[in-house]
MARBA-3410 file (N, C-alpha, C, O; in Angstrom, 1 decimal):
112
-44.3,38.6,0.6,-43.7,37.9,-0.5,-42.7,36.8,-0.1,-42.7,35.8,-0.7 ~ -41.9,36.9,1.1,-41.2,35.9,1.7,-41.8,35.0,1.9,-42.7,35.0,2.7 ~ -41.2,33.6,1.1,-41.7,32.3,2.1,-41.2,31.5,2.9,-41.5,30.3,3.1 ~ -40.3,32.2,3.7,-39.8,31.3,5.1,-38.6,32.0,5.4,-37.9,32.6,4.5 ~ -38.3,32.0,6.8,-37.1,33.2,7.2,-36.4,31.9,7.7,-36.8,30.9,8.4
-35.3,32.2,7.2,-33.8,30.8,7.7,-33.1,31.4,8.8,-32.6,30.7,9.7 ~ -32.9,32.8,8.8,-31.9,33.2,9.8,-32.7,34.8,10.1,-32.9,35.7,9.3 ~ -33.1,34.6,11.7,-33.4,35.9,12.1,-32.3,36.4,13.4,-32.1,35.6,14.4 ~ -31.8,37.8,13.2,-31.3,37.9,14.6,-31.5,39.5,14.4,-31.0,40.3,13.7 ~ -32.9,39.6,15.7,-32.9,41.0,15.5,-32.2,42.2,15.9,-31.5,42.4,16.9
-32.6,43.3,14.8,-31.7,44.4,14.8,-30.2,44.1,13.9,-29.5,45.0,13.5 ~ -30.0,43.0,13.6,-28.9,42.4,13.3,-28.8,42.2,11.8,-28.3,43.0,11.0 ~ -29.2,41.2,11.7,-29.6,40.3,10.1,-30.2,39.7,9.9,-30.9,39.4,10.9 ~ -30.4,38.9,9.0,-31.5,38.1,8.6,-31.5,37.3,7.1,-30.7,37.5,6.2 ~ -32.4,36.6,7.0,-32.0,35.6,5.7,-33.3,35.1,5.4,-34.1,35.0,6.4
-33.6,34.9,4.5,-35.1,34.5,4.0,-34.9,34.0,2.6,-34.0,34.2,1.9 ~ -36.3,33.0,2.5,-36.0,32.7,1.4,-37.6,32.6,0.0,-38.8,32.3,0.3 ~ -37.2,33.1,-1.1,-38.8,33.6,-2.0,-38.3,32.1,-3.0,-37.3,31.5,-3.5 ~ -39.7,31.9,-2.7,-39.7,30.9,-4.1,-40.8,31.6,-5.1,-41.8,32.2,-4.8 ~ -40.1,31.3,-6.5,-40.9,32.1,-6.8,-42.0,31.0,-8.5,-41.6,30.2,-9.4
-43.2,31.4,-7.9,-44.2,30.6,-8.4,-44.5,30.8,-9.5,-44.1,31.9,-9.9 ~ -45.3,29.7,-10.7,-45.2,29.8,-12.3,-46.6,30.8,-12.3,-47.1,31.1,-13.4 ~ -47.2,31.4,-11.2,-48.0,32.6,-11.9,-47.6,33.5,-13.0,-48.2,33.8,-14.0 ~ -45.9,34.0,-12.6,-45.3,35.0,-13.2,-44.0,34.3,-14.1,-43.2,33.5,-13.6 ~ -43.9,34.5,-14.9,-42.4,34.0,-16.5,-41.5,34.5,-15.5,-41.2,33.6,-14.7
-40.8,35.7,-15.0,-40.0,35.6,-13.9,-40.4,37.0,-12.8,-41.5,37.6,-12.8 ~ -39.6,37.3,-12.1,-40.2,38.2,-10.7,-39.2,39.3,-11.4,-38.0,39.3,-11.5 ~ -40.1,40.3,-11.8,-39.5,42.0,-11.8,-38.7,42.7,-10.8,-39.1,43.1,-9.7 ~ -37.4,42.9,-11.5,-36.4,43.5,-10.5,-37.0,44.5,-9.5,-36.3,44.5,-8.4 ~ -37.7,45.1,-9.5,-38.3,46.0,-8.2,-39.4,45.5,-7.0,-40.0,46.2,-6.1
-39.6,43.7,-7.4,-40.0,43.0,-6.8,-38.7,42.4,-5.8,-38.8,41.6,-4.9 ~ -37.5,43.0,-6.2,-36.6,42.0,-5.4,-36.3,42.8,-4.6,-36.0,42.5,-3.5 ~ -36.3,44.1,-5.0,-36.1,45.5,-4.2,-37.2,45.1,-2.9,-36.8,45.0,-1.7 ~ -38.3,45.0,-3.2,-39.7,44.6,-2.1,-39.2,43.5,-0.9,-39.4,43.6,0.3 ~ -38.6,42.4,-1.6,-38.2,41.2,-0.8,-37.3,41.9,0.1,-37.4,41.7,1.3
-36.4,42.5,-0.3,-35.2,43.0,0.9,-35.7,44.1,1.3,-35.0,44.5,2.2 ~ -36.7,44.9,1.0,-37.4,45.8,2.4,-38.2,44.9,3.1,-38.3,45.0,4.3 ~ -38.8,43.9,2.3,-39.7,42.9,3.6,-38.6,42.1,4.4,-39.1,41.8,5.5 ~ -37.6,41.8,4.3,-37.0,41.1,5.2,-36.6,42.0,6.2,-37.0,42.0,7.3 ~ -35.1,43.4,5.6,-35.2,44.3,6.6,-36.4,44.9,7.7,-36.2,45.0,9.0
-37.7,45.3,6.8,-38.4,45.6,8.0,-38.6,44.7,9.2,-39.1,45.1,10.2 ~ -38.2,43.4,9.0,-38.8,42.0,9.7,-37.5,42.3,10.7,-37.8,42.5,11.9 ~ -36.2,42.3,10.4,-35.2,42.4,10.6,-35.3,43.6,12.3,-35.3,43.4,13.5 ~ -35.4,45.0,11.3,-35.4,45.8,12.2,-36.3,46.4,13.4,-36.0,47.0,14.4 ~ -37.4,45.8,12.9,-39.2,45.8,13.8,-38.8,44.7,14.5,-39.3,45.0,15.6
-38.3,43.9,14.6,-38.0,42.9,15.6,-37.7,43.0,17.0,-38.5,42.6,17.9 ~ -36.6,43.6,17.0,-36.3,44.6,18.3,-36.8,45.4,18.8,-36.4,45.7,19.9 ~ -38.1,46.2,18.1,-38.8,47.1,18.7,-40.2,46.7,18.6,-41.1,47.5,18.7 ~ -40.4,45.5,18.5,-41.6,44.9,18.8,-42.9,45.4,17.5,-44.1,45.2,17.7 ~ -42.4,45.9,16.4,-43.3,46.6,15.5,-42.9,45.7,14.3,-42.5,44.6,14.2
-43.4,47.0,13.2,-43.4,46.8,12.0,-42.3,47.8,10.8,-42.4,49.0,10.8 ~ -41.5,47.3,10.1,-41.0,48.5,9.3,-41.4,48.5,8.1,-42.1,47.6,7.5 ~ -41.0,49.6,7.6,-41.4,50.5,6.0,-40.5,50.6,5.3,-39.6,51.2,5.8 ~ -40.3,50.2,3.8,-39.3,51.1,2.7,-39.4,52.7,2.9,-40.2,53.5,2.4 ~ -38.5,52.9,3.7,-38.6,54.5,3.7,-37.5,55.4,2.2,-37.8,56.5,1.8
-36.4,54.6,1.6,-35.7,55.0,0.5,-34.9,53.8,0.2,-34.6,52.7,0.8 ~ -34.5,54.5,-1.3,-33.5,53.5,-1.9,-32.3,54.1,-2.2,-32.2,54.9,-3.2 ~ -31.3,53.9,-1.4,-29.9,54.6,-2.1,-29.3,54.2,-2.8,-28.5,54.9,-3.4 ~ -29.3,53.2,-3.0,-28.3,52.1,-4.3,-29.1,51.2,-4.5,-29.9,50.7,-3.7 ~ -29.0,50.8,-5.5,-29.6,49.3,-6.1,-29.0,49.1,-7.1,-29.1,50.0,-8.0
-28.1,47.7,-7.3,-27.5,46.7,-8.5,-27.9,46.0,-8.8,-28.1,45.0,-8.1 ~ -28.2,46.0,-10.4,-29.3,44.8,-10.6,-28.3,44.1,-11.4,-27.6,44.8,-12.1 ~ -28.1,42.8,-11.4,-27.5,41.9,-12.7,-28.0,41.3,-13.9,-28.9,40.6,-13.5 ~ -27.9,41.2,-15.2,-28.5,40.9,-16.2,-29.2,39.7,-16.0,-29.7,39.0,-16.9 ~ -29.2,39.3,-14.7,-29.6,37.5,-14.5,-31.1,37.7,-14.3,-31.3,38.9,-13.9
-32.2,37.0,-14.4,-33.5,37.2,-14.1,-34.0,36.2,-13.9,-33.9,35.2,-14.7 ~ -34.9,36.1,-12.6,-35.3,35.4,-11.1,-36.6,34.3,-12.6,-37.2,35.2,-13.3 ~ -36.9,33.6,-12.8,-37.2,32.8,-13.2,-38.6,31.9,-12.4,-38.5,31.9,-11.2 ~ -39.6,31.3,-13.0,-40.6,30.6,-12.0,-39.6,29.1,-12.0,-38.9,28.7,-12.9 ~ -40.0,28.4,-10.9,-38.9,27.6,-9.9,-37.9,27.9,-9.0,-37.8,27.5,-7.8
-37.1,28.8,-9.6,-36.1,29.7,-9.3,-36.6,30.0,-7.0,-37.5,30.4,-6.3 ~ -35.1,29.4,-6.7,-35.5,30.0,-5.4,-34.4,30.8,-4.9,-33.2,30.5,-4.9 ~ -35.0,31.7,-4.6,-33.9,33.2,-4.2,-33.7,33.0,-2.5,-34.4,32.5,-1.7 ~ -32.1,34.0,-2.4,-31.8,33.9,-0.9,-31.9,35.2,-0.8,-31.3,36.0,-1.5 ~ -32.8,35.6,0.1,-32.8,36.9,0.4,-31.7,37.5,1.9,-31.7,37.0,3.0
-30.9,38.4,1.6,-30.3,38.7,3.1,-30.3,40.1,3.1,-30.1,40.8,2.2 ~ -30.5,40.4,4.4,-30.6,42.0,4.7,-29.4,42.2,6.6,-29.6,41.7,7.7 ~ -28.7,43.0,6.1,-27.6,43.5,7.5,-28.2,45.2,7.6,-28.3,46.1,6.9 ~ -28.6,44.9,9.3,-28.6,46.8,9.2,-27.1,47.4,9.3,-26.2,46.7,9.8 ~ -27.0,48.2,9.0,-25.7,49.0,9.5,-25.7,49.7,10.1,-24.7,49.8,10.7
-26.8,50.7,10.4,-26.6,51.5,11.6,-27.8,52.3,11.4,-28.1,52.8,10.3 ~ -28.8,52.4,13.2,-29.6,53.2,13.1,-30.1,54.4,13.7,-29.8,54.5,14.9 ~ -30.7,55.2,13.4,-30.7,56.8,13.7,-32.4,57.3,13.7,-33.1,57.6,12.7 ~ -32.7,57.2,15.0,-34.1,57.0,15.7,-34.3,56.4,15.2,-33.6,55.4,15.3 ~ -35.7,56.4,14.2,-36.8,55.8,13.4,-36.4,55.5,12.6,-37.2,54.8,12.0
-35.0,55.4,11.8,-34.5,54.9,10.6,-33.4,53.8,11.0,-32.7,53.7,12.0 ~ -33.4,53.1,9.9,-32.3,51.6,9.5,-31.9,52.3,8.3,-32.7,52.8,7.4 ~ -30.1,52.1,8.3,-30.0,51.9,7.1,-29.4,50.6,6.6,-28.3,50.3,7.1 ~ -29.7,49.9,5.9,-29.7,48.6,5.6,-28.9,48.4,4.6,-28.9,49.4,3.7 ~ -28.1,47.1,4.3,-27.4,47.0,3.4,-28.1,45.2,2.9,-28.5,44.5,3.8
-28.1,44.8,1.5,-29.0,43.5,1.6,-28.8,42.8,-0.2,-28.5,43.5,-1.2 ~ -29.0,42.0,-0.1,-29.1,41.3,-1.5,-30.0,40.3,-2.0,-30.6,39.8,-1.1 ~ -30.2,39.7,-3.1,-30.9,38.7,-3.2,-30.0,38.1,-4.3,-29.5,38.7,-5.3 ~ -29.8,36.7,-4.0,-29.0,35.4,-5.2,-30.0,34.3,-5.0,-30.8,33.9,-4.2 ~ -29.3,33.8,-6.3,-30.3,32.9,-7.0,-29.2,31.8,-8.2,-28.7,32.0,-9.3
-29.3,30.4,-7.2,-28.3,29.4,-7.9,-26.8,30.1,-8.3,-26.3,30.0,-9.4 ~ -26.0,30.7,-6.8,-25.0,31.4,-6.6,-24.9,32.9,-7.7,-23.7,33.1,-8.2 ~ -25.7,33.6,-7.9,-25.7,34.6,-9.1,-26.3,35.7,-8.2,-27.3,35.3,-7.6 ~ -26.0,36.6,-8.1,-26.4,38.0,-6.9,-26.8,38.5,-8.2,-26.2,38.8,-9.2 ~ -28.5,38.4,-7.8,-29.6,39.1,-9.1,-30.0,40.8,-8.7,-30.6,41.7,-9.3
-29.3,40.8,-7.3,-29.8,42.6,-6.8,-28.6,42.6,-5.6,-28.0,41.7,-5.0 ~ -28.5,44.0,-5.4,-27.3,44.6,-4.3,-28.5,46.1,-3.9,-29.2,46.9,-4.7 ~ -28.4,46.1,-2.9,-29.3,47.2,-2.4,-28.7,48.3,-1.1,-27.9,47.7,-0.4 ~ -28.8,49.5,-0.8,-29.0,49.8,0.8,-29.8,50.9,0.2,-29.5,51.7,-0.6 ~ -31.1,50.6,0.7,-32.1,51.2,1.7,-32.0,51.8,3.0,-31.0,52.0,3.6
-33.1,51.9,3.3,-33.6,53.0,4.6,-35.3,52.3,4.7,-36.2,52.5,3.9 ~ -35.2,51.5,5.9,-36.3,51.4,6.6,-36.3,52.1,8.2,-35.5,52.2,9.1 ~ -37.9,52.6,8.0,-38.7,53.5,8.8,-39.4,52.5,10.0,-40.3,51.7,10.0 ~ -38.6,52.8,11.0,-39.7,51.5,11.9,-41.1,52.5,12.7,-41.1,53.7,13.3 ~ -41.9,51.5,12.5,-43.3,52.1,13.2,-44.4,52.4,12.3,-44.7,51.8,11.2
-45.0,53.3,12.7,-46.3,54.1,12.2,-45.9,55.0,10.9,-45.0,55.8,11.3 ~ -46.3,55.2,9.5,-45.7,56.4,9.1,-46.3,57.7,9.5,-45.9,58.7,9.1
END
């Protein structure tokens, strides 16, 4: 779903950015949830030369604002700290300075 990563430092953070196309009137909040597991995973598989997974969702804040076609979203994902196979991630997505989601997840690096 990302179309272009602005800032990669793995294990670390990361920044990406979704544009989002007039197929869809606007992108479903659990679509933005997807964007900050896809960046996380990008984020955390980095360092270990793989791939990561949405393994859970522990919080998610959504704002009454809604991601719109044109609309281009900043995606950012920080791990916070991880424990073998797991990241727990903290991450957001904004859109024309308006934070449309607040998240921390748990991505799974590897094979499930």
């Amino acid at each position: 779903m990302l179309d272009r990563i602005l800032v990669l430092e793995p294990g670390v953070h990361g920044c990406a950015e979704k544009l989002v196309n007039g197929i869809m009137d606007c992108l479903p909040q659990m679509l933005l949830i997807e964007c900050v597991a896809q960046l996380a995973g990008i984020v955390a598989g980095q360092q270990e030369g793989t791939e990561g997974f949405l393994a859970s969702i522990g919080r998610a804040e959504f704002s009454a604002v809604s991601a719109r076609a044109g609309d281009r979203l900043i995606v950012t994902a920080r791990i916070l700290k991880s424990f073998g196979r797991l990241c727990l991630v903290e991450g957001n997505v904004e859109c024309n300075g308006n934070r449309l989601v607040e998240a921390q997840i748990s991505i799974g690096i590897g094979r499930i």
